[in-house]
C-alpha positions as CSV (number, residue, x, y, z in Angstrom):
1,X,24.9,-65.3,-119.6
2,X,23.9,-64.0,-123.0
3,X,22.2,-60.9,-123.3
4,X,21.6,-57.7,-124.9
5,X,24.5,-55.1,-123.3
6,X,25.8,-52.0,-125.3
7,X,29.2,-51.7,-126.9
8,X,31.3,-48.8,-127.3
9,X,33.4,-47.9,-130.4
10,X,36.5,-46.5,-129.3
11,X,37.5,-45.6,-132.7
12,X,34.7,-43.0,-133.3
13,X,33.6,-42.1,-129.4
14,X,35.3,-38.6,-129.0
15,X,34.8,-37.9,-125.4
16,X,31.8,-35.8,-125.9
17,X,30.0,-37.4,-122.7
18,X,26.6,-37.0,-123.8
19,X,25.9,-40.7,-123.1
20,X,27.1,-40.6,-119.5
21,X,25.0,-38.2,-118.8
22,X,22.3,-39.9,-120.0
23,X,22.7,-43.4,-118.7
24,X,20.8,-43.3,-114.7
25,X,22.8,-46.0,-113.9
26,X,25.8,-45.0,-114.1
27,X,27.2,-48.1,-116.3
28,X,28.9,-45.5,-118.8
29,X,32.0,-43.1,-117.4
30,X,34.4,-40.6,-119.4
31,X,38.1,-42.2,-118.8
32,X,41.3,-40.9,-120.2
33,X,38.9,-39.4,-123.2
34,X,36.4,-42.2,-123.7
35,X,33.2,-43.2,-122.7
36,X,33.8,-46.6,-121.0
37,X,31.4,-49.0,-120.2
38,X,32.5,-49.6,-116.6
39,X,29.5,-51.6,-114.7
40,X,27.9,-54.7,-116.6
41,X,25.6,-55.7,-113.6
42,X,23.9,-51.6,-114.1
43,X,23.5,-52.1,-118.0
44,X,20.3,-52.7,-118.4
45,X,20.9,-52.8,-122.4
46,X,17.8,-51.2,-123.8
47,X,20.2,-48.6,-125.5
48,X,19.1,-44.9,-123.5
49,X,22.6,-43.9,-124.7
50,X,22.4,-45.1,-127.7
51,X,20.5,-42.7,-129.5
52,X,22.4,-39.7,-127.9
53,X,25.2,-40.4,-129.3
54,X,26.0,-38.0,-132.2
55,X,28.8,-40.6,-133.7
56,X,26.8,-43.7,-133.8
57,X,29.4,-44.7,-131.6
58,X,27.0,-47.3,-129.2
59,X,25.6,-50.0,-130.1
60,X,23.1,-52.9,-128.5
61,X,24.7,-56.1,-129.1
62,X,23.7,-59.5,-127.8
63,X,27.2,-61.1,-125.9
64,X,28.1,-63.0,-123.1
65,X,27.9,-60.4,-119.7
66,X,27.3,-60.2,-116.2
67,X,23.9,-60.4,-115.3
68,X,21.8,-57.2,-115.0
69,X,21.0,-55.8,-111.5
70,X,18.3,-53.7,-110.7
71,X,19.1,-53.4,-107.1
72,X,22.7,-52.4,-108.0
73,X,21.0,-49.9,-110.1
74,X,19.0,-48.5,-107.9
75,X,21.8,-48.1,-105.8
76,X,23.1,-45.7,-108.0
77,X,19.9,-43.7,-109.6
78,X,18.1,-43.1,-106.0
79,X,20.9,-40.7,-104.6
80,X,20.5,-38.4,-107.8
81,X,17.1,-37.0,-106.9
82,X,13.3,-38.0,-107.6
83,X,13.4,-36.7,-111.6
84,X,16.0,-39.2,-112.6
85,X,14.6,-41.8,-110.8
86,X,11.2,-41.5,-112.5
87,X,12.7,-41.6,-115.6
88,X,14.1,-44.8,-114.7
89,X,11.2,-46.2,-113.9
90,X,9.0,-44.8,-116.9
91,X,12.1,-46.1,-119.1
92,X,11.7,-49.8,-117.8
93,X,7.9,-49.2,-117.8
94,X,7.8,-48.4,-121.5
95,X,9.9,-51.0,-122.6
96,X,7.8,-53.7,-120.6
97,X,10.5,-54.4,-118.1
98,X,7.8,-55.7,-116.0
99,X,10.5,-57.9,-114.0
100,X,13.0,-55.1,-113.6
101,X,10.1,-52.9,-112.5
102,X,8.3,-55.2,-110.1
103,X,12.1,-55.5,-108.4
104,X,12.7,-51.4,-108.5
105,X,8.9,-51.2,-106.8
106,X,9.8,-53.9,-104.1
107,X,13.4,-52.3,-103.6
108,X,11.4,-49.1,-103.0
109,X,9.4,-50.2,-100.4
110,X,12.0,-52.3,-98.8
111,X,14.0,-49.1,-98.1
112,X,10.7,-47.0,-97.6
113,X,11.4,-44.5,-100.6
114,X,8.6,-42.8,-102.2
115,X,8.1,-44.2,-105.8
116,X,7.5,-41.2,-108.2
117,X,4.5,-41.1,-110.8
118,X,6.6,-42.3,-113.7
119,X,3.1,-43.8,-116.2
120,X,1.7,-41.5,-118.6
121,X,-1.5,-40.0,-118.0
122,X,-4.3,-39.4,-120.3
123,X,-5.9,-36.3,-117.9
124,X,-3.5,-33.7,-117.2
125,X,-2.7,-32.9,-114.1
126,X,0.2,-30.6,-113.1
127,X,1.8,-27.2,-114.4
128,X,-0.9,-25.5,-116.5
129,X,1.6,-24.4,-118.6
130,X,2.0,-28.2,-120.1
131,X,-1.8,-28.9,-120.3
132,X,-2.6,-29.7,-123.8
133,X,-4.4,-26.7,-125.8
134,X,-5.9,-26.4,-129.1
135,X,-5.9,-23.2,-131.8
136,X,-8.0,-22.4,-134.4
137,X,-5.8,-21.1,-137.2
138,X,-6.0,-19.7,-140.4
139,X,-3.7,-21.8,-143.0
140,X,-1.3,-20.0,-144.2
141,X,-2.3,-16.9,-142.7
142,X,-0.5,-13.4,-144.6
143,X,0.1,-10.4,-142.8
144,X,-2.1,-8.5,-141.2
145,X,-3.0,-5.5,-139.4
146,X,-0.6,-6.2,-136.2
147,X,2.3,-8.1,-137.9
148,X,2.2,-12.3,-138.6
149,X,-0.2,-14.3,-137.3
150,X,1.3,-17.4,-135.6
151,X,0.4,-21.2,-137.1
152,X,0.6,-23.2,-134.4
153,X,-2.0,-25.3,-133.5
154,X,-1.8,-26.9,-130.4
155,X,-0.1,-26.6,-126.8
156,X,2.5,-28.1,-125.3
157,X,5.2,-28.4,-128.3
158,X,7.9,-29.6,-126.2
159,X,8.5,-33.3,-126.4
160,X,8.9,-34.2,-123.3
161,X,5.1,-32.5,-122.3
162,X,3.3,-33.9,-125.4
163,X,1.0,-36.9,-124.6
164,X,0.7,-39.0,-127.3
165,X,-2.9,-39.7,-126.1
166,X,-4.1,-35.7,-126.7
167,X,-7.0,-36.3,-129.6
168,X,-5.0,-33.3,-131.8
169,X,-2.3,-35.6,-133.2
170,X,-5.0,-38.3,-134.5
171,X,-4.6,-38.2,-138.1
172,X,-2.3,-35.1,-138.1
173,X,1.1,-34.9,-139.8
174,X,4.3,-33.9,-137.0
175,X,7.1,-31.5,-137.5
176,X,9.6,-32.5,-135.2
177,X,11.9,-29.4,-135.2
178,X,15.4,-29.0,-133.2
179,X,15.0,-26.3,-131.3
180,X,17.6,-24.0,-133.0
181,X,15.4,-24.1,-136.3
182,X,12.7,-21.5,-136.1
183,X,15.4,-19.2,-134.4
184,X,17.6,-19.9,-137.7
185,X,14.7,-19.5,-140.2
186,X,13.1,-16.1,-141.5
187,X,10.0,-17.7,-142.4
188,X,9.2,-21.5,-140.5
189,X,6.2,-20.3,-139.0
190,X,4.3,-19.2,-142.1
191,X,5.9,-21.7,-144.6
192,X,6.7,-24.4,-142.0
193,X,4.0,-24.8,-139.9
194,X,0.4,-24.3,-141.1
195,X,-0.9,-27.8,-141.1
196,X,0.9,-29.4,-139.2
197,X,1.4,-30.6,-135.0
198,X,4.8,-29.0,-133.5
199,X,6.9,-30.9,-131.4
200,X,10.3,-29.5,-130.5
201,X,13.4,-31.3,-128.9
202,X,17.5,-31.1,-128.5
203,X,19.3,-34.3,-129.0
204,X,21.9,-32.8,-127.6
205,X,21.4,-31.3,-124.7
206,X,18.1,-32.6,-124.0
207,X,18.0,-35.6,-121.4
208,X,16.4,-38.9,-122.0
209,X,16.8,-39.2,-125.5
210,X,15.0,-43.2,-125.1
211,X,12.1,-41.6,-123.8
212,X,11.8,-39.4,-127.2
213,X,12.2,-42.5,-128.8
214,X,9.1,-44.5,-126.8
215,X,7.2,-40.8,-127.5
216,X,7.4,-40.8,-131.0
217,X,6.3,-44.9,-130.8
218,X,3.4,-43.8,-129.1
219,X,2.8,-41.1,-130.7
220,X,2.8,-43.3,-134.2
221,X,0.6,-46.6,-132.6
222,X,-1.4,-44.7,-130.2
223,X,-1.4,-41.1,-131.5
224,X,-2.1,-42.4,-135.2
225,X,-0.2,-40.1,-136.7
226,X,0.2,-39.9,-140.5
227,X,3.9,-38.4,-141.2
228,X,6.8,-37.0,-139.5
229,X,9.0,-34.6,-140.9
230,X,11.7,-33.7,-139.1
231,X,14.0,-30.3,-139.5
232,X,17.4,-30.1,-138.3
233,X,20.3,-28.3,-138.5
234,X,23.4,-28.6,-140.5
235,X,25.8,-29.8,-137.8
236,X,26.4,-33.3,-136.5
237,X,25.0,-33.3,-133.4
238,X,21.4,-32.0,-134.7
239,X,21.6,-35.4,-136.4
240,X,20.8,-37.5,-133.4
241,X,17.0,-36.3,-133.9
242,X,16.7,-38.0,-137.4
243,X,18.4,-41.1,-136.0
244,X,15.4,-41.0,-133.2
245,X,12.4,-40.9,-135.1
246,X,13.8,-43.4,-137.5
247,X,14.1,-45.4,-134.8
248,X,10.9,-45.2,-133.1
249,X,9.4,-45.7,-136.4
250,X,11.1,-49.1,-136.6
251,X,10.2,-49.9,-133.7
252,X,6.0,-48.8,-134.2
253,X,3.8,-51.7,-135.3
254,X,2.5,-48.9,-137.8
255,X,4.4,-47.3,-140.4
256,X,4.9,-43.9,-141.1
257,X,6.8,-41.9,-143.7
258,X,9.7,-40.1,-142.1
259,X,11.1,-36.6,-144.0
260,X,14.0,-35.3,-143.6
261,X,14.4,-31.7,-144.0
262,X,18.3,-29.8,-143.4
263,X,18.7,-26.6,-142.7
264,X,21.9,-24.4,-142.9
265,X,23.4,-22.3,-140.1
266,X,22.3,-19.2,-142.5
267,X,18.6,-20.0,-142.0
268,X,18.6,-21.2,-145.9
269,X,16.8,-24.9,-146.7
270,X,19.7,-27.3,-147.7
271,X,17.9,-30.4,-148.5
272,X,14.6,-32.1,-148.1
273,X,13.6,-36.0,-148.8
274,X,11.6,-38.6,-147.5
275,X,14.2,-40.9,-145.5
């Protein structure tokens, strides 16, 4: 049948692995250096490992392939623990898999599993330490008696624990920094920050890279947000996090400008544009 299945390029995949560590299924595997794509039927093509991959070396294409199987799946994701099998389900949830979700649910109950919370919810409930907060800050705030005074506004600031629905990013303009960038930088709080909502992720060693993507989609179409600029570091890998907020904002029925701001391994601003 025709469908949408990934492809690998063998040419510019160096064994890195990322992807197979991202991909629940376990359609991807590392052999003899390369990521292979070794299980059509547990492909569910909508690209998780595509936007992990620092090479650009994965693609979505439509081709002839096996047809997808969520039971098959399922049969690989349930033996790897509750956390990746929510993310499974929130993945095919956020897409609109309805289909594959309806037959993950019924699987579920057939073998008398319990089915994680895998929807986003508008009230928090859970750790208090991911419960959305609000500060009132000074912009640009100078010195002062104690030292600095911090600029961020709001709490959580990982992306993973930000809900796209919390009222503070209405309106507001993102930074979406890689996590190595305030440690790098002698000033991004005080020059970077004032004004601006924080969200902070790894695209490389962060898991579920897709579920950034469907973040920042929400986060532009629900969360109404007016900009995102994102900083980086100069190596390859920090690139991935460009790549994803491109994407989601290609993917948004709204659009949003997207910056792109590069900074060196010496902490020192190497170059800023809109993308």
């Amino acid at each position: 049948m025709q469908r949408e299945i990934i492809r690998i390029d063998e040419g510019k995949c160096d064994g890195c692995g990322i992807c197979c560590d991202g991909c629940p299924e376990g359609a991807l595997q590392l052999i003899d250096g390369k990521a292979r794509l070794v299980s059509e039927i547990t492909c569910d093509g909508l690209g998780a490992c595509v936007a992990q991959c620092p090479l650009d070396a994965i693609v979505v294409e439509t081709r002839e392939a096996a047809p997808y199987d969520e039971r098959a799946a399922l049969a690989t994701i349930v033996p790897k623990g509750t956390n990746t099998l929510r993310a499974h389900l929130k993945h095919l949830h956020e897409h609109g898999q309805t289909t594959y979700l309806q037959q993950a649910l019924s699987h579920l109950r057939e073998i008398q599993h319990d089915v994680p919370e895998y929807q986003e919810k508008v009230v928090h409930q859970g750790c208090p330490g991911s419960a959305p907060r609000s500060f009132q800050r000074v912009p640009a705030a100078p010195a002062v008696k104690h030292g600095l005074v911090s600029q961020l506004s709001q709490w959580p600031v990982q992306l993973h624990l930000i809900s796209p629905m919390n009222p503070d990013f209405h309106g507001a303009d993102l930074l979406l920094a890689a996590d190595c960038v305030a440690f790098a930088m002698a000033d991004f709080n005080q020059r970077w920050l004032p004004g601006k909502k924080l969200a902070i992720a790894c695209p490389k060693l962060d898991q579920g890279m897709d579920i950034y993507r469907d973040k920042l989609v929400a986060l532009v179409d629900q969360g109404q947000i007016n900009t995102i600029s994102v900083m980086i570091m100069e190596v390859p890998c920090c690139g991935g996090l460009l790549r994803v907020a491109k994407d989601a904002v290609a993917r948004a029925q709204r659009k949003v400008p997207v910056k792109s701001i590069v900074i060196g391994l010496d902490g020192e601003l190497r170059r800023e544009a809109w993308a």
